[in-house]
C-alpha positions in Angstrom: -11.1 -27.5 -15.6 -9.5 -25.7 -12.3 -6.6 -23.5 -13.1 -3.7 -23.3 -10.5 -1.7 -20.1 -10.7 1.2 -19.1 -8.8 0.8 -16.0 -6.9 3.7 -14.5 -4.8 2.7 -12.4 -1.2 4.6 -10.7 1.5 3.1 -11.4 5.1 1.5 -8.3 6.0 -2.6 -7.8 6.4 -3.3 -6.5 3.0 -2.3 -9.7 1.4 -5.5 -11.1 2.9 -6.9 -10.6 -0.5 -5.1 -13.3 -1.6 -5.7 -15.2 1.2 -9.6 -15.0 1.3 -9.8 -15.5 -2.4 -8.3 -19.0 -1.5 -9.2 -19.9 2.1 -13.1 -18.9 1.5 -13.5 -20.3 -2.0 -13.7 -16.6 -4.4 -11.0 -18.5 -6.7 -12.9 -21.9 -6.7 -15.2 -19.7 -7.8 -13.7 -18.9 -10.6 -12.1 -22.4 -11.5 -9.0 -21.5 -9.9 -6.2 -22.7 -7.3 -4.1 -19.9 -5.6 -0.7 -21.2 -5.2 0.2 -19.0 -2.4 4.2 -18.4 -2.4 5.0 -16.4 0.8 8.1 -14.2 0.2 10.5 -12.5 2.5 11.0 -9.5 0.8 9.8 -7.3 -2.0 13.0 -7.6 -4.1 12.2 -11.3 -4.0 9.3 -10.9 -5.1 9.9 -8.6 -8.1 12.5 -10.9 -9.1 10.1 -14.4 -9.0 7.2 -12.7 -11.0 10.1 -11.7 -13.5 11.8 -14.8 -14.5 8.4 -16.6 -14.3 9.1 -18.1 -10.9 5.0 -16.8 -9.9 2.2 -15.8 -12.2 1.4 -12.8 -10.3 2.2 -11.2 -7.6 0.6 -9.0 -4.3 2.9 -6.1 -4.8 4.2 -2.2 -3.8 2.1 -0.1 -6.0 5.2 1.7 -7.2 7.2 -1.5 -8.1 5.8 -1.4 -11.8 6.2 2.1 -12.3 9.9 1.5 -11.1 10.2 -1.0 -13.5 8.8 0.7 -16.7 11.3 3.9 -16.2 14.2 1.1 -16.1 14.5 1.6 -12.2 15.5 -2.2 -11.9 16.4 -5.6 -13.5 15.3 -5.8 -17.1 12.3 -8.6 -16.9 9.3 -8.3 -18.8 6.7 -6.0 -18.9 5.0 -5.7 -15.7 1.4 -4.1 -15.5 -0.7 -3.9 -12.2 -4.2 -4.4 -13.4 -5.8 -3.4 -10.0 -5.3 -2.1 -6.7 -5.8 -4.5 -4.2 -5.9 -2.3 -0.5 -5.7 1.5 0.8 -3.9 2.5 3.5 -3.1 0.3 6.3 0.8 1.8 7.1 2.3 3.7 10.0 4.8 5.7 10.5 6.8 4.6 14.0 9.5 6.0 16.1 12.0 4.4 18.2 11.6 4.2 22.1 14.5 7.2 22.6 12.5 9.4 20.5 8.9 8.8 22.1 10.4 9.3 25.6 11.3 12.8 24.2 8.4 13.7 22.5 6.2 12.9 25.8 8.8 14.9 27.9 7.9 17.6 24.8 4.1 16.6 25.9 2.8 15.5 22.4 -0.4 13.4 22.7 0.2 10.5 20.0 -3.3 11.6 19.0 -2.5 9.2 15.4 -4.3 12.2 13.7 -2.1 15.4 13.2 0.6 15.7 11.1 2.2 18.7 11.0 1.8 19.1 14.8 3.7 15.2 14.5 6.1 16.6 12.1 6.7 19.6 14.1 7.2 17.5 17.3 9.7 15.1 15.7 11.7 18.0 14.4 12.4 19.3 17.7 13.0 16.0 19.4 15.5 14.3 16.8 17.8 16.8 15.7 19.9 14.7 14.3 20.2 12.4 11.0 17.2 10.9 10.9 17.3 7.6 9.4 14.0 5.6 8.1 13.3 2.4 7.5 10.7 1.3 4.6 10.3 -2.0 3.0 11.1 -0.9 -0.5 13.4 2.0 -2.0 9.9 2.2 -4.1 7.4 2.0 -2.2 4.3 4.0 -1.2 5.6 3.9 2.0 8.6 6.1 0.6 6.5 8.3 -1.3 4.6 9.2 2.4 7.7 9.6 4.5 9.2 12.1 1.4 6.0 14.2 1.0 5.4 14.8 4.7 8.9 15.6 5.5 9.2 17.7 2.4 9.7 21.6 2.4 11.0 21.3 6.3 14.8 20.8 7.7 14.3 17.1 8.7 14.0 16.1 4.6 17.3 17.9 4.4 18.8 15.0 7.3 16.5 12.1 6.3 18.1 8.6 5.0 15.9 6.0 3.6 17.0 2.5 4.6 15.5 -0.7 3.2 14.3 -3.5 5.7 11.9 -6.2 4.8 8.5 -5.4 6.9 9.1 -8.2 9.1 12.3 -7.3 10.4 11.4 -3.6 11.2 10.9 -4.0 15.0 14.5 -5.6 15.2 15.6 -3.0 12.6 15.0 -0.5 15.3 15.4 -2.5 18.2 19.5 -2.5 17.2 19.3 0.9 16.4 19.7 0.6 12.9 16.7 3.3 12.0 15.2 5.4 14.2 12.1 5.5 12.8 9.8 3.7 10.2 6.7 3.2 8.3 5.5 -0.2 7.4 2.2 -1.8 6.7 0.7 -3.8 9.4 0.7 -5.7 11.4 4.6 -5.3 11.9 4.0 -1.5 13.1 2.1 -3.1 15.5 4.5 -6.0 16.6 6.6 -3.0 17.0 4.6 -1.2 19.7 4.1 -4.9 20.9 8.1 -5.5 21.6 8.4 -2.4 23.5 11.0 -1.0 20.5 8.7 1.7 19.5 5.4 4.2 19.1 3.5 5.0 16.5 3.0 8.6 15.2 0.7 8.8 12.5 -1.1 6.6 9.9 -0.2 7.0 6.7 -3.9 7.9 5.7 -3.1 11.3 7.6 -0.8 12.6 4.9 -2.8 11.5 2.0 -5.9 10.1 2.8 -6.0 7.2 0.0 -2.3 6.0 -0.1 -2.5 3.4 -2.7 -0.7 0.3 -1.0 -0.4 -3.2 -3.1 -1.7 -4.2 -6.4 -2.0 -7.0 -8.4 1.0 -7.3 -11.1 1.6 -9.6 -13.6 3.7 -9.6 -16.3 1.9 -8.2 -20.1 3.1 -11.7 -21.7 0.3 -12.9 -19.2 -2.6 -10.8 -19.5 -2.0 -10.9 -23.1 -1.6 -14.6 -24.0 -3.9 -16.0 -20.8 -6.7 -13.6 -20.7 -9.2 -15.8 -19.3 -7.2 -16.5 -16.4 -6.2 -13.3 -15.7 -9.9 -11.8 -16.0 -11.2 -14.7 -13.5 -7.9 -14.0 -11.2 -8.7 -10.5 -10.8 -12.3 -11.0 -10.7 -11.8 -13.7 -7.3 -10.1 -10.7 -5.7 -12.4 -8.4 -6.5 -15.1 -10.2 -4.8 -12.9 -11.4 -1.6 -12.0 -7.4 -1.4 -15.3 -6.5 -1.4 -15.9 -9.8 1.2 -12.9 -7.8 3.2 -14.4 -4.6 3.6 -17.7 -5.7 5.5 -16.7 -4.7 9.1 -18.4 -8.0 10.4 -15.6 -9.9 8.3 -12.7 -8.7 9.7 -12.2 -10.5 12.9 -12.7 -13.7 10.5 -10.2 -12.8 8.0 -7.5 -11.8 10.8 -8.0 -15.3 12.7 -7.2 -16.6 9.1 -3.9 -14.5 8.7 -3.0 -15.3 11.8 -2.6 -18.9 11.0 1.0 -20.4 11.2 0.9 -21.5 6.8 0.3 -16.9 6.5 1.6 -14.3 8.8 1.8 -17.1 11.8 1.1 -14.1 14.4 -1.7 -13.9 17.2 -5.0 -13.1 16.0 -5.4 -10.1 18.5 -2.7 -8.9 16.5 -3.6 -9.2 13.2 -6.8 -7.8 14.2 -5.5 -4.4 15.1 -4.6 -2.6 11.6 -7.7 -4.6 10.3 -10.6 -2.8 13.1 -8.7 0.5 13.3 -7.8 0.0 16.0 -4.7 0.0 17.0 -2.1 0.3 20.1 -0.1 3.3 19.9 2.1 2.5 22.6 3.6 -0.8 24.3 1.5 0.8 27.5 -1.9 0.0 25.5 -2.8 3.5 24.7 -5.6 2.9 22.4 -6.6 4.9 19.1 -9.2 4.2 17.1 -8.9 4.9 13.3 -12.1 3.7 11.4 -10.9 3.2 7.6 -7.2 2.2 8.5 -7.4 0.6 5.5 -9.9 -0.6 2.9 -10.0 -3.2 0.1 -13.2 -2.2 -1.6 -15.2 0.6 -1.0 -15.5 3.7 -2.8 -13.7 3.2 -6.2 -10.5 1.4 -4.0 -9.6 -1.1 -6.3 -9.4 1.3 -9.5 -5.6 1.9 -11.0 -5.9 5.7 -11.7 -3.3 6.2 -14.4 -3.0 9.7 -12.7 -1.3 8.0 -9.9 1.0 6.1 -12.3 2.1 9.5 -13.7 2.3 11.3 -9.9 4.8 8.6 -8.7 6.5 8.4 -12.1 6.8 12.0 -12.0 8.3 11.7 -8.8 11.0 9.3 -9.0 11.9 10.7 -12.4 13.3 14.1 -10.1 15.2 12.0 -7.7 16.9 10.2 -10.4 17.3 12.6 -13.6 14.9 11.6 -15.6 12.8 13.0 -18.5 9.1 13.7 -16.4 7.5 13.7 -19.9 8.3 10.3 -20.9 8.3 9.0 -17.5 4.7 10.1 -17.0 3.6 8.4 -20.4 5.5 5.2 -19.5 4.4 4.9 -16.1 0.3 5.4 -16.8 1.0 2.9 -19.6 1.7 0.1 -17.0 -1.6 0.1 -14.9 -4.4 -1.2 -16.7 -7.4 0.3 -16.5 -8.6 -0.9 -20.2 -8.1 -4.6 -18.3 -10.2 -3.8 -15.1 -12.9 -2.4 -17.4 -12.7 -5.2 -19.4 -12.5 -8.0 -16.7 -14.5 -6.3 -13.7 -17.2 -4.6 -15.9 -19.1 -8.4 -15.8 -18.8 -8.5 -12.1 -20.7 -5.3 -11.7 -17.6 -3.4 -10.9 -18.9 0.6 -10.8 -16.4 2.1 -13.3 -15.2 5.2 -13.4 -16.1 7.3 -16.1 -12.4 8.6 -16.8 -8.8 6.4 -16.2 -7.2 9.4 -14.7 -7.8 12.7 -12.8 -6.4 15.3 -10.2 -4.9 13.6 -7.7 -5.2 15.2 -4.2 -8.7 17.0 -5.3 -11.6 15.4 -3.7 -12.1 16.6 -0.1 -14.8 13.9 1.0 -16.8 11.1 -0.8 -18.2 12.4 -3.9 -20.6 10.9 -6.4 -19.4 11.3 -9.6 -20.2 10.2 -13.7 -19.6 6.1 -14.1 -19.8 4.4 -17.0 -23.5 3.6 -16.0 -25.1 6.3 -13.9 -22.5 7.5 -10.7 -20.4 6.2 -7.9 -19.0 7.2 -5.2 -15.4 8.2 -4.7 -13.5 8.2 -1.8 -11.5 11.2 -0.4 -7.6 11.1 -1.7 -6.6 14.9 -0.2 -3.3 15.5 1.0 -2.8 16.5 4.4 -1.1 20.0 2.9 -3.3 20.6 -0.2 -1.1 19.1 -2.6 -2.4 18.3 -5.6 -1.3 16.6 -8.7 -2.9 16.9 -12.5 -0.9 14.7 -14.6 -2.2 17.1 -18.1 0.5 19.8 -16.6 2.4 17.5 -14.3 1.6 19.7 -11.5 4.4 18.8 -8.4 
């Protein structure tokens, strides 16, 4: 008997996940039908997965951890049992400030970030005012640790705006810059109302994006479903992250029923390669983002505790118990558990030093080695969640 579950998504290219799973039969698979509930913002969409409204939801990575320090409504337990894309943000600045930086002569070379950083600094001296789609977001997380230690973090405002109203967010003036997953950095450029200035894979090279949430009265009283759910999107990542697939799954996206956008759009964030500025300047960016490879679907509890650690600063919280709480709510137990029968390479270890590996490194899986992808920051920051290192 086929299952239908509810699942809530945001239009924006890494919900393609979700979308392949359906449209190219990975939940059939499974003896499932996606009910796919498109969302217009990421409070919605917290708020339908917790008063039962979806079964699960494509979500901010950080959402959960929000929730488990008390950082929102009080719903249910929510866990994120796996991550579900890497990357695929930009950072964007409003017309007014790209005409200054090219008067300063800066390149929009997409790759440098202190030399960005350094170039925005002396261009907007002002407030600078930001938009991101969620208060907690990754997104929020980039935007604070590349501005951090320098005089813009001193004049920086975070605003909220739902990803696909950023290009009229800064069209009206209401940000002057932003960083939003695509393709709605590149509608953006697109408009004319902006350029883009770096990806967010140039300050830490594997930004943890979305997951896959669902409430713990879920995984624990369904856990057939929820195995075979994550088990669908675990194949259609790994469908996702063969480069021939990607001009297949952005005509898809592009349909009217998902993000309802051209397909040369769509396609942009997904090929790397993207249009820095409304004049076509081209950049190409291989990896832009990634559903798949090299361990990107693991929940590292170490980034749990990272981010907890974080928003535990900005809002007075104890770090200790915040770290503990936060690396309760993703679920590596339930991606060993569910994944291990789909050949899933696993990890040998739930969590690690964040920030420590330089390149892709094989290291000890539960059955013989894997490769890891790079996760450095741009500055050398790293994190160990055994001494909460900040």
């Amino acid at each position: 008997m086929t299952d239908r579950l509810r699942l809530g998504y945001v239009p924006l290219s890494d919900a393609a996940t979700l979308i392949i799973a359906q449209e190219l039969g990975f939940a059939a698979e499974e003896a499932l039908d996606l009910d796919l509930i498109r969302v217009g913002s990421w409070a919605q969409s917290r708020d339908l997965l917790g008063t039962g409204g979806i079964d699960a939801a494509h979500m901010l990575v950080p959402v959960p951890i929000a929730q488990s320090l008390g950082l929102g409504p009080a719903y249910p337990d929510f866990d994120l049992l796996m991550f579900l894309s890497q990357g695929g943000q930009a950072i964007a600045v409003s017309k007014t400030i790209e005409d200054r930086l090219r008067d300063q002569g800066h390149p929009f070379d997409f790759r440098d970030p202190v030399a960005a950083r350094a170039a925005l600094q002396r261009a907007h001296p002002g407030p600078l005012r930001v938009g991101v789609p969620f208060p907690f977001s990754t997104h929020a997380e980039l935007v604070r640790h590349w501005l951090r230690g320098t005089p813009l973090a001193a004049r920086l405002t975070v605003h909220t705006v739902p990803p696909p109203q950023m290009a009229a967010a800064m069209a009206s003036g209401e940000v002057d810059a932003f960083c939003v997953g695509e393709p709605w950095a590149s509608y953006a450029v697109e408009r004319g109302v902006g350029a883009l200035l770096l990806p967010g894979r140039a300050i830490w090279a594997a930004p943890p994006e979305k997951g896959l949430v669902m409430t713990r009265a879920f995984t624990e009283t369904r856990p057939e479903a929820t195995g075979r759910l994550m088990r669908a999107l675990w194949r259609a990542g790994r469908w996702l992250d063969h480069p021939g697939n990607r001009s297949t799954a952005a005509e898809i996206l592009s349909r009217a029923d998902y993000l309802n956008l051209s397909p040369e759009l769509c396609e942009r964030g997904l090929l790397g390669r993207l249009h820095v500025t409304a004049t076509g300047e081209l950049r190409d960016y291989p990896d832009f983002i990634r559903f798949h490879a090299e361990g990107a679907t693991f929940p590292w509890r170490s980034i749990a505790s990272m981010m907890a650690a974080r928003m535990a600063a900005r809002h007075g919280l104890d770090p200790g118990q915040a770290t503990q709480r936060a690396a309760g709510c993703f679920r590596t137990d339930l991606y060993r558990l569910h994944l291990r029968e789909a050949g899933a390479q696993l990890p040998g270890a739930s969590s690690r030093i964040e920030g420590a590996v330089q390149a892709p490194t094989l290291v000890a899986a539960e059955q013989g080695q894997m490769i890891l992808g790079a996760d450095a920051f741009f500055d050398g920051y790293t994190f160990d969640p055994a001494f909460q290192t900040r």
